[in-house]
N, C-alpha and C positions, 0 to 999 in steps of 0.2 A: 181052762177055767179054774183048775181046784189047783194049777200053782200059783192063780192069780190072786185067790184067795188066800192061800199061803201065806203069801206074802204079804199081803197087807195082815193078817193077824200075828204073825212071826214081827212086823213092825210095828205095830199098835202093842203089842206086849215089851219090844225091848223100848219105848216110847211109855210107857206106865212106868216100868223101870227106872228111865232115868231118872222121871218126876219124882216116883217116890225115893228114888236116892237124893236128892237134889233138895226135895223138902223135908228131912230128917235132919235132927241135928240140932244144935245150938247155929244162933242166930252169925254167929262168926263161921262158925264150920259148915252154914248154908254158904257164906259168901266164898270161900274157898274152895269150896265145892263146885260151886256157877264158876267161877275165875278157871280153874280147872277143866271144867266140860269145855266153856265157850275156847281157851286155848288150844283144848285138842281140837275140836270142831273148824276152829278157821287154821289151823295148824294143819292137816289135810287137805283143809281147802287148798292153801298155797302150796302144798305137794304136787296132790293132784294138776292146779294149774302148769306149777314149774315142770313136773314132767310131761304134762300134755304140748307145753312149748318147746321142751327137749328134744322129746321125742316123736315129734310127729308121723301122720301115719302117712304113706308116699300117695302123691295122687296117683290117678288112674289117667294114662297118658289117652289123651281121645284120637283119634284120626279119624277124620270125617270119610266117608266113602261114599261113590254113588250109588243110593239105594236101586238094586233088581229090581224094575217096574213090570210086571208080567201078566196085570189081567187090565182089560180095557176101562173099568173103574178108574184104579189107580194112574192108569195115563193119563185121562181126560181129567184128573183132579190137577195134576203135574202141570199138561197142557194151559189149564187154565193159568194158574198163575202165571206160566209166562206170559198167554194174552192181556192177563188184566197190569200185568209189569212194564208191557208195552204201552201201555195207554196213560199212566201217571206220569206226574211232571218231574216227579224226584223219584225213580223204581228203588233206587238204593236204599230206601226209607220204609220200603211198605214192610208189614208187618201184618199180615193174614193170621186170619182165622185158623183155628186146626183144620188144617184141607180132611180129617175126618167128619167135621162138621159141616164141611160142605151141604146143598143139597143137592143131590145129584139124580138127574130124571133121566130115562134112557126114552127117547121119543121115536126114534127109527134104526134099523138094523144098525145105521153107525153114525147116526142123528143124538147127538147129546145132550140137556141143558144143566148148569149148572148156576146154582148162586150163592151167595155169602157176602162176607164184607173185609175190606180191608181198611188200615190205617197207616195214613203216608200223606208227607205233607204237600201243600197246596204249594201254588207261585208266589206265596207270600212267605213261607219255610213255616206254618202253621200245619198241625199235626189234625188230619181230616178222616172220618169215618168215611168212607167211599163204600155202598153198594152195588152190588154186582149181577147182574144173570147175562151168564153166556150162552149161546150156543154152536156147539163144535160137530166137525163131521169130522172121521175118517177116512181120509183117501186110502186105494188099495196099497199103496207101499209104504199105510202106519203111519203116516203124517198126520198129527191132528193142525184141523185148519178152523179159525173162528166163522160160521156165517151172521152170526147178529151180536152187537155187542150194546148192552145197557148199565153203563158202571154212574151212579148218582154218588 
């Protein structure tokens, strides 16, 4: 907090500064003065720009990975979207909610519901809110399997 302040009074004083340098002077030696600032001013500018186009800074390469999905939560969030990606007309479109958003109800020891909404387009290639409540069980060898499915 007191470098934030800093700094805006270290700027609001070199800002008085220039004002009062700027409005000093005879009426010619105010305008060579403005001619002067406003050159240096956008004379950095286009530094600044030119070397920010020069020298760019290297992106950051991404590699996608398959996220470690390790608690019964996070499967059944995973799960779901693939049920509800099965069930639209165009999967390659949908466009879900933060599966953090989800809402996720734990109903029996491996009885799950979830709902939320996603957006993907219809049979006419119009882009549709579709909502959703699933619900999933777990079989014993960690399958999740939808038992009711309500996506409007």
């Amino acid at each position: 907090m007191k470098e934030g302040l800093t700094v805006i009074f270290v700027g609001g004083a070199i800002a008085i500064a220039i004002l009062f340098w700027l409005t000093r002077g005879t009426e010619k030696q105010r305008g060579k003065k403005a001619i002067a600032f406003l050159t240096t001013v956008f004379g950095g500018i286009f530094l600044l720009s030119f070397a920010m186009c020069a020298f760019p800074n290297k992106e950051i390469e991404y590699t996608p990975t398959t996220p470690t999905i390790n608690t019964d939560d996070q499967q059944v969030r995973f799960a779901v979207k693939r049920a509800v990606e099965g069930v639209l007309k165009a999967p390659s479109t949908a466009k879900f909610q933060n599966p953090n958003d989800f809402l996720v109800k734990k109903l029996a020891a491996n009885v799950w519901e979830v709902s939320g909404h996603v957006d993907a387009q219809n049979g006419f290639g119009a882009m549709i809110r579709n909502h959703f409540r699933i619900t999933l069980s777990k079989a014993p060898n960690g399958e999740w399997k939808p038992l009711d499915a309500d996506i409007r």
